[in-house]
N, C-alpha and C positions, 0 to 999 in steps of 0.2 A: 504494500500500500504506500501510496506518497501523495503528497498535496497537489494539484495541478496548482495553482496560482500561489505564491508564498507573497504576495502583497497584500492578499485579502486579511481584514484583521478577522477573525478569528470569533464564536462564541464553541466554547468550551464548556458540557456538563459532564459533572462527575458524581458517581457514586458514592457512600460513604464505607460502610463495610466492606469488608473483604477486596474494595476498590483503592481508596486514597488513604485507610485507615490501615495502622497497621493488627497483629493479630489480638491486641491486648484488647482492642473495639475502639479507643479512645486518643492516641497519640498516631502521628503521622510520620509517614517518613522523610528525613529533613531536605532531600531530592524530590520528592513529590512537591515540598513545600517551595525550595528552591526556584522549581521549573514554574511552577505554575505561578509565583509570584513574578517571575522574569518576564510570564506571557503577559500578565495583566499591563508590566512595567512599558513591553512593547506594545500596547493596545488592543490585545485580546481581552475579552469578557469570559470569566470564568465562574459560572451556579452549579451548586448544590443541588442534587437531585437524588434525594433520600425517602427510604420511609420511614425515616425518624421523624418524631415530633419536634418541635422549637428548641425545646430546651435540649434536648440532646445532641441537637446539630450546632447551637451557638456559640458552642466552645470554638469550633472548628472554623466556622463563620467568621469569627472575631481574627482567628490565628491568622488566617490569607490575608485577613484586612479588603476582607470584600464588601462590596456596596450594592452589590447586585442583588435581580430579583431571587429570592430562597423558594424552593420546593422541596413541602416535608408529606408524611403519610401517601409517598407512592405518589403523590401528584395528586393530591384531593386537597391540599393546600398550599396556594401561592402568594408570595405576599413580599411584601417589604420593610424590612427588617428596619433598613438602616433611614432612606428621605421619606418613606413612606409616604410617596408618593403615587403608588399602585394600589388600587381598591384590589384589597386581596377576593381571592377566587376560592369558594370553598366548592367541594364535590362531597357532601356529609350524608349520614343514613339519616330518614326521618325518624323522629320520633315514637309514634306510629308502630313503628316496624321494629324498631328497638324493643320496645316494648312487648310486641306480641311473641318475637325470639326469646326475649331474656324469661316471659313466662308460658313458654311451654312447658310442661310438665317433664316429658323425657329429656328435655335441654337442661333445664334447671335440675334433674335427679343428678346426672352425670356430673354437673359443674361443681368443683372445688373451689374454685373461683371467682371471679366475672369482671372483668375492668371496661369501664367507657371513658372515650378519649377525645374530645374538641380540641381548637385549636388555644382555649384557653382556660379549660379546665380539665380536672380527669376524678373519677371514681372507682373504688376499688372494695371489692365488696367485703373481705377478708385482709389483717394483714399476711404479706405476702414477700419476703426478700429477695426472691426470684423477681417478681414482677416491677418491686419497684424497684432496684437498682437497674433491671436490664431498661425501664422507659423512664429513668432519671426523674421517678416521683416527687423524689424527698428534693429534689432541687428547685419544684416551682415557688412562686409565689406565695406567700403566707394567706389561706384561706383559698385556693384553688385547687388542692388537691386532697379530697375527703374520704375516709372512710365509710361506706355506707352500702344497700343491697340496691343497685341501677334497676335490677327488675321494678320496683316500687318507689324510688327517692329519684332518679336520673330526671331530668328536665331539659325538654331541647332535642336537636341534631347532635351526632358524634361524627367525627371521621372518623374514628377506628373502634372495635370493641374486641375483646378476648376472653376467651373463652379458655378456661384451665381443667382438665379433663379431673376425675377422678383416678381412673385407670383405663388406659390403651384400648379395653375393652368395651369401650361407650362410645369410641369414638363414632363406627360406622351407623350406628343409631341416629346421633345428633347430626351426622352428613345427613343420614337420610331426611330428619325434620326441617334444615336446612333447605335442601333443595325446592322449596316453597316459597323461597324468598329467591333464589336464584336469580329473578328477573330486577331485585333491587340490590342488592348486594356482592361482590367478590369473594368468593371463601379459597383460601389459605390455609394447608395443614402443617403443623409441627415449624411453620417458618414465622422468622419476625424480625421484619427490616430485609428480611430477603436471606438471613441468613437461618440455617438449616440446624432447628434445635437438635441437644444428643438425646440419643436413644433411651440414654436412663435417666430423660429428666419427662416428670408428668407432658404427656402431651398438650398441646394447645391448639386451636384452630381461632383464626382472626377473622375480621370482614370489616372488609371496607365498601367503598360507594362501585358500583358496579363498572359506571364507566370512567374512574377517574385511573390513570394510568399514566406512567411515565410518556408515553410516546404521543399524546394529546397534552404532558406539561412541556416536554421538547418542541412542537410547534408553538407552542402559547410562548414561548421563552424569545423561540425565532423571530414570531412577527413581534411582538416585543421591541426588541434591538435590531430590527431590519436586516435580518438575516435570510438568506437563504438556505434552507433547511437540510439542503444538497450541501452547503458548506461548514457544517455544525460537525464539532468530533462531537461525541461519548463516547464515556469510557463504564463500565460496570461488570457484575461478577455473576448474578446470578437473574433467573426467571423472571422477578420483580424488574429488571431493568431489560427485558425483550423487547419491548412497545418500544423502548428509546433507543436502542443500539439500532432495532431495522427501520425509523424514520429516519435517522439523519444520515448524513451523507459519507463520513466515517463512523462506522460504528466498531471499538476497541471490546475484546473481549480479556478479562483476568486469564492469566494460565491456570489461575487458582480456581476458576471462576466454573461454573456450572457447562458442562459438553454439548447441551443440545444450543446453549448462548453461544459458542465456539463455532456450532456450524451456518451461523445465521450473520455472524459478525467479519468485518471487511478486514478486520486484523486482530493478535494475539498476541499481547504483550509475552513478553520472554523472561518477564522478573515477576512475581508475586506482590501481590499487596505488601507483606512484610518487605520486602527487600526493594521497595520503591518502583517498581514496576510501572504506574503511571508518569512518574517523573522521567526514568530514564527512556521510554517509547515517547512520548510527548516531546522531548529534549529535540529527538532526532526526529519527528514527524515536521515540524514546525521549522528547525532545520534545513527541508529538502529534502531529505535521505530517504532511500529507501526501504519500508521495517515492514 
């Protein structure tokens, strides 16, 4: 793969896990950091394109020293961070529907659980050290983030909710009650943020808004900063980032990154998340060269 025009500047999204993070989930590599601050320095534009919520992505946010538009929950939330000058865009589950999932009888027997997740609040039915460390609960706002049963207290849209199995064994039951909603919702097993929980940890299955997807936040990003969509890289690792790797015009796959991503993407980094893999492919794409 190689640039046809190395004048054109440049928009640039990146994935967070397993893509520009390295394996810890939370520190970056100082080449990925490097590169992609040198791109911004030459006039590229460089977003975020996560299904992390706010708070878990603003560390990272801050680090680049980006000003750009952020995309978190898979692209069912777009907004601006920094002039907040873009009327954010949400793609949320109703109410409604929340509500009739979270009390189904078979759904609710199965759940150990239950988390809902806006863009500026979250609930969690149980506490939970899995769940809140991995969606950085304890880090919001003072009175945004409450203890409570979402089947009955939740008020409002979510973009995200989660569902924490009791055991492995319920799981295909609450697919099944699930697929009732299908026509409003995305459903997600054992993944979150795209990355692929372990085997020995309680299952979970998420849902988000049915049509909010990376590869409808990739065009919104484009016409945005007047791009052409044919000249936009991404880069990402796994399923969650399909829609955005085969819109744009370079789409990078992790070596790390999931196989069926690999056979859809126009190129395959040669270093890993951990070992800066974005930075050194991007270095040399941008470059000229051919990788």
């Amino acid at each position: 793969m190689k640039l046809n025009n190395l004048n054109k500047k440049r928009l640039i999204l990146v994935d967070l896990d397993g893509t520009i993070l390295t394996n810890d989930g939370e520190t970056m590599h100082p080449k990925t950091v490097e590169v992609l601050k040198e791109a911004m320095k030459n006039g590229h534009q460089v977003c975020i394109v996560t299904g992390r919520p706010y708070i878990a992505s603003a560390r990272q946010y801050e680090e680049l020293g980006l000003t750009t538009l952020l995309t978190n929950f898979d692209g069912s939330h777009i907004h601006d961070p920094k002039a907040r000058q873009f009327k954010r865009i949400l793609f949320p589950i109703s109410e409604p529907i929340i509500k009739e999932i979270l009390n189904n009888p078979i759904i609710n027997d199965a759940c150990l659980n239950v988390m809902t997740e806006y863009y500026d609040k979250a609930m969690l039915k149980n506490q939970d050290d899995d769940l809140e460390n991995f969606f950085h609960l304890n880090e919001m706002e003072a009175g945004t983030f409450t203890y409570n049963d979402p089947a009955h207290k939740w008020k409002g849209p979510a973009n995200n909710i989660v569902l924490k199995l009791k055991d492995a064994k319920y799981k295909d039951d609450v697919m099944r009650m699930l697929t009732d909603f299908k026509d409003a919702v995305k459903i997600q097993t054992d993944t979150l943020y795209g990355v692929t929980r372990d085997s020995k940890v309680l299952p979970v299955i998420s849902l988000t808004n049915k049509i909010a997807n990376k590869g409808n936040a990739a065009c919104i990003l484009a016409q945005y900063y007047n791009k052409d969509i044919r000249d936009v890289i991404a880069f990402g690792d796994q399923m969650n980032d399909y829609r955005m790797i085969t819109a744009v015009g370079y789409g990078v796959a992790m070596i790390n990154g999931s196989d069926t991503l690999k056979t859809v993407a126009d190129g395959i980094t040669w270093k890993s998340n951990h070992d800066g893999g974005v930075g050194y492919y991007l270095e040399q794409l941008l470059n000229g060269e051919e990788v």
